[in-house]
C-alpha positions in Angstrom: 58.3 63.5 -125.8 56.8 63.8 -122.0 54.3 65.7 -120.4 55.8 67.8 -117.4 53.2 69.5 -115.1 54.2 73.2 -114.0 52.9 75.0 -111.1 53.1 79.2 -110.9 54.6 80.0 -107.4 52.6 83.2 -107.3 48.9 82.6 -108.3 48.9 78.7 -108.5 48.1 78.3 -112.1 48.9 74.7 -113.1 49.7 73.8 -117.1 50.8 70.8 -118.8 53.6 71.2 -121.8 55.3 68.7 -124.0 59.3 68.8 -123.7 61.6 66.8 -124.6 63.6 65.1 -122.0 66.8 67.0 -122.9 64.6 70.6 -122.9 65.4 73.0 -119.8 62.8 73.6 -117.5 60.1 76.2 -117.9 61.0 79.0 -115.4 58.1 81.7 -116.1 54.4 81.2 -116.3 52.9 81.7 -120.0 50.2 83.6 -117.7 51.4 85.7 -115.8 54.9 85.9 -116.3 55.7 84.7 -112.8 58.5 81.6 -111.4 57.3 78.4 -112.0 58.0 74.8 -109.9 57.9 71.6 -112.0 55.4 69.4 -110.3 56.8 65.7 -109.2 54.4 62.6 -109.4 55.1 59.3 -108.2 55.3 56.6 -111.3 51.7 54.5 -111.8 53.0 50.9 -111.3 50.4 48.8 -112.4 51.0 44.7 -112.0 48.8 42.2 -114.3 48.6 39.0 -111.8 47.0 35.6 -114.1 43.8 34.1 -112.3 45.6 30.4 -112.6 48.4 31.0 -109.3 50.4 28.4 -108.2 49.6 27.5 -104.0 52.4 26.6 -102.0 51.7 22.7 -102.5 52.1 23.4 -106.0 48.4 22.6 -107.3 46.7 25.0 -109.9 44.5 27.7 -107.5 41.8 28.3 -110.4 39.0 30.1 -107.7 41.2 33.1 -107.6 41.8 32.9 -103.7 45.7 33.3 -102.4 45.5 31.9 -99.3 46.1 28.0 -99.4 46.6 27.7 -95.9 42.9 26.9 -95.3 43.4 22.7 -95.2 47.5 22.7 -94.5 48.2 20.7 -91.2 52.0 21.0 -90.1 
């Protein structure tokens, strides 16, 4: 089950319900009877990193920093 976010065209009334994927759209605000829009978020992407990175020499970085191009000579 998903939460969909609906939005009432008319008044601006905003309400969450629980559908089911395969459930049609809501097409009338429970408050007012009026058209409704569903409401479109971007997807929360959220990336766990580990705090032992490998530098580009291919030493363990364990102080957390990224940038390894403080000593590098070419």
């Amino acid at each position: 089950m998903l939460t969909y976010v609906y939005r009432c065209k008319n008044k601006g009334h905003t309400f969450e319900v629980v559908q089911s994927i395969k459930d049609d759209p809501l097409k009338t605000c429970p408050k007012c009877s009026s058209p409704v829009n569903r409401v479109i978020f971007p997807p929360i992407v959220m990336v766990k990193r580990d705090i032992l990175e490998r530098t580009d020499r291919g030493e363990l970085n364990t102080n957390g920093d990224t940038d390894s191009t403080d000593d590098w000579k070419p």
